[in-house]
C-alpha positions in Angstrom: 0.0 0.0 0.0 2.2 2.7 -1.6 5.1 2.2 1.1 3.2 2.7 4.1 3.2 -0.2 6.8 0.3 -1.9 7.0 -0.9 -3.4 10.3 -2.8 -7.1 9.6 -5.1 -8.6 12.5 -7.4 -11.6 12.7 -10.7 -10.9 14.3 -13.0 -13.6 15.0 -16.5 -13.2 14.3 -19.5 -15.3 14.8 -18.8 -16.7 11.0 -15.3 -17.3 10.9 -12.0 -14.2 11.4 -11.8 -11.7 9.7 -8.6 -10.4 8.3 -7.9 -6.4 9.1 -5.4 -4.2 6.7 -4.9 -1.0 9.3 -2.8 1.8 8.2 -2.2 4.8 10.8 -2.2 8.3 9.6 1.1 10.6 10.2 -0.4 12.8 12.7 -3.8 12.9 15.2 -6.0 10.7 14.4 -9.9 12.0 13.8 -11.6 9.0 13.7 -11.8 5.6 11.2 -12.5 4.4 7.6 -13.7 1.1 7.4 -14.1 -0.3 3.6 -14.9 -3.9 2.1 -13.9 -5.3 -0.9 -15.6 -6.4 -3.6 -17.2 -10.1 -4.2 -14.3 -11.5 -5.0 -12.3 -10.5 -1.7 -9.5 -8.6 -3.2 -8.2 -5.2 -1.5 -5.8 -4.4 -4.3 -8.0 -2.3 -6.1 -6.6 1.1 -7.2 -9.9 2.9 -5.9 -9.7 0.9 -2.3 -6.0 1.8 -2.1 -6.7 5.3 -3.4 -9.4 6.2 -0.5 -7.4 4.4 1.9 -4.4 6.9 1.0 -6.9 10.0 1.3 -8.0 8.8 4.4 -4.7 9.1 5.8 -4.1 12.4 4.3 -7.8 13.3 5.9 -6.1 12.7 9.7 -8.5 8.8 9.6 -7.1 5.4 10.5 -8.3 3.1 7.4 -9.4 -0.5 7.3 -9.5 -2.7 5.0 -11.6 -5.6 5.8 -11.1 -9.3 4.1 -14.4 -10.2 5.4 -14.6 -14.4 6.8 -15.5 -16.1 3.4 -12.3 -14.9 2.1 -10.1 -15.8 4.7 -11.4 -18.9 4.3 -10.3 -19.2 0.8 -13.8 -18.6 -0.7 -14.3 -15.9 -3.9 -17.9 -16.4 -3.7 -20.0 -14.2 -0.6 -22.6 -16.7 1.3 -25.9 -15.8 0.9 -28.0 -14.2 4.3 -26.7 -11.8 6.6 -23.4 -13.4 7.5 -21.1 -10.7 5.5 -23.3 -8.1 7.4 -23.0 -9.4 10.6 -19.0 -9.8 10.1 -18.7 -6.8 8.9 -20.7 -5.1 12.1 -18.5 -7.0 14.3 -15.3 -5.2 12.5 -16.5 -1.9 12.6 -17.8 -1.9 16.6 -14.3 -3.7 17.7 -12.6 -0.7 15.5 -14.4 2.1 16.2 -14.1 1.4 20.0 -10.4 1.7 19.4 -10.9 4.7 17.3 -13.1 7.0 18.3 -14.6 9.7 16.4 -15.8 10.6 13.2 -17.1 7.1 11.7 -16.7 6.6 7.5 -17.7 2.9 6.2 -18.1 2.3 2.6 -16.3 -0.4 0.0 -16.1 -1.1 -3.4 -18.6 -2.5 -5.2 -20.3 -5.5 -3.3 -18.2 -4.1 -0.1 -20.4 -1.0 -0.8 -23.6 -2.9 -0.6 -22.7 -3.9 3.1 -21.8 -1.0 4.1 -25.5 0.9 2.7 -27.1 -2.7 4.6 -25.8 -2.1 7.8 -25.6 1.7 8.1 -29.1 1.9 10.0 -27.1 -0.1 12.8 -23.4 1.2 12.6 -24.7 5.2 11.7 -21.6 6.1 10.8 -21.0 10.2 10.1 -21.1 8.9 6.3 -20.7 6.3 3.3 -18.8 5.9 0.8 -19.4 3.4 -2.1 -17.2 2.7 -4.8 -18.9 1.5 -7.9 -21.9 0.4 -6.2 -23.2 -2.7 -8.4 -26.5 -1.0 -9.4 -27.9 -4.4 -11.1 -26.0 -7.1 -12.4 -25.0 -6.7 -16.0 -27.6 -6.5 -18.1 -30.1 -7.6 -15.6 -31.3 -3.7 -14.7 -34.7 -5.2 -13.2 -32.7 -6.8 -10.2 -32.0 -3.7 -8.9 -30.4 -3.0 -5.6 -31.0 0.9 -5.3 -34.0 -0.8 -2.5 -30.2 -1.3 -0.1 -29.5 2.7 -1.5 -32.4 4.5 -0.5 -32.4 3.9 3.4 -29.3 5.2 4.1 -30.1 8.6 5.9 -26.6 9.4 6.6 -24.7 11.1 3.8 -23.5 8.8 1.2 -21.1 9.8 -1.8 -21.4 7.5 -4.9 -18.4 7.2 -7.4 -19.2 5.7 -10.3 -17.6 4.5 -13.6 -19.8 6.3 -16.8 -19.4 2.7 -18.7 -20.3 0.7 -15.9 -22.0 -2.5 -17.0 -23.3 -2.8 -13.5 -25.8 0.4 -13.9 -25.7 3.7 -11.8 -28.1 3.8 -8.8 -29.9 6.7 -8.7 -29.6 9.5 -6.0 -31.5 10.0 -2.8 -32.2 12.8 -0.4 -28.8 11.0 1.7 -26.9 10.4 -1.4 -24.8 12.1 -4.2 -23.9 9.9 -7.2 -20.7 11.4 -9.2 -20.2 10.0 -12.5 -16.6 9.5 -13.8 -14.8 8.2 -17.0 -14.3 4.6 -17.2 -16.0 1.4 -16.5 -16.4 -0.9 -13.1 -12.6 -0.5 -12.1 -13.5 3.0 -11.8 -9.3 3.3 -13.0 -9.7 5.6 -15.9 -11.8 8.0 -13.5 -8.9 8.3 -10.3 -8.3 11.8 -10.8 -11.7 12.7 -10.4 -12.4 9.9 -7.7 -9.8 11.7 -5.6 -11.1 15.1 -5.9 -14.7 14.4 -4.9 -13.8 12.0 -1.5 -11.3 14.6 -0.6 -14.0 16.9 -0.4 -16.7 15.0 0.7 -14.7 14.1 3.6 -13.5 16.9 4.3 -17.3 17.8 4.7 -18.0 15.6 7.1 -15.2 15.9 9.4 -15.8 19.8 9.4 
């Protein structure tokens, strides 16, 4: 992760550990950023690694979470509420170790968690990373119905090619369109711009 270390705990949860990626910020720290991968499990991404290097910047401790099913060797998320539950468990053993302002978000199937269990973890805001909108070319299966609770504020980055859709925004969330596709690559510059700000919005 661009040089910096990089912290790596085990965290047992009710389905299995959890494996944590934690990276300090230089000075004070103002509170945590929490973020889950996509399905497959991987935290390489460039848009993971590029909010996780913001969130330093931005005073945050950041988390990346390999939630159970990966440790276990798994590409595939189970089906029901155990990714939700994990992730819960994370973010309350985190956030009581790093207090103040909250951020949870991920990329892409990460990002559904994080809008799924925002009622319970209210964080001070979301961040999703090229929220999967439908699968591709299945826009009836829509998951904007895990969008449109979230009451805290929620900052969408999205890929203009995307061939998972865009969801649409809500009175909680802003949707920011940006070159590129799903990997949200080609888009970076823009990507950096807009959580820089947004964070620096809710961190006042």
């Amino acid at each position: 992760m661009n040089g910096t270390r990089v912290e790596v705990e085990e965290l047992d949860t009710a389905h299995g550990p959890a494996r944590i990626h934690l990276r300090r910020p230089a000075d004070d720290v103002r509170g945590l950023m929490v973020l889950g991968p996509g399905a497959s499990g991987s935290i390489r991404a460039a848009d993971l690694e590029l909010a996780v290097r913001i969130a330093g910047e931005s005073g945050l401790v950041a988390a990346l979470v390999e939630p159970p099913y990966v440790v276990a060797g798994r590409r595939v998320p189970p089906r029901g509420s155990a990714p939700d539950e994990s992730f819960v468990t994370v973010v309350e053993h985190l956030s009581a170790r790093f207090p103040g302002a909250l951020i949870t978000g991920g990329r892409s199937y990460g990002s559904r968690v994080a809008c799924r269990t925002a009622a319970v973890l209210v964080p001070t805001g979301v961040l999703c990373l090229a929220f999967p909108e439908h699968p591709p070319g299945k826009p009836e299966r829509s998951r904007q119905p895990e969008l449109d609770p979230v009451t805290v504020p929620v900052l969408v980055v999205q890929g203009a090619s995307d061939p998972f859709g865009c969801p649409s925004e809500t009175a909680s969330a802003r949707v920011l369109v940006v070159p590129g596709d799903h990997s949200l690559k080609k888009g970076l510059p823009e990507a950096a711009d807009a959580i820089r700000n947004w964070l620096t919005a809710r961190l006042g």
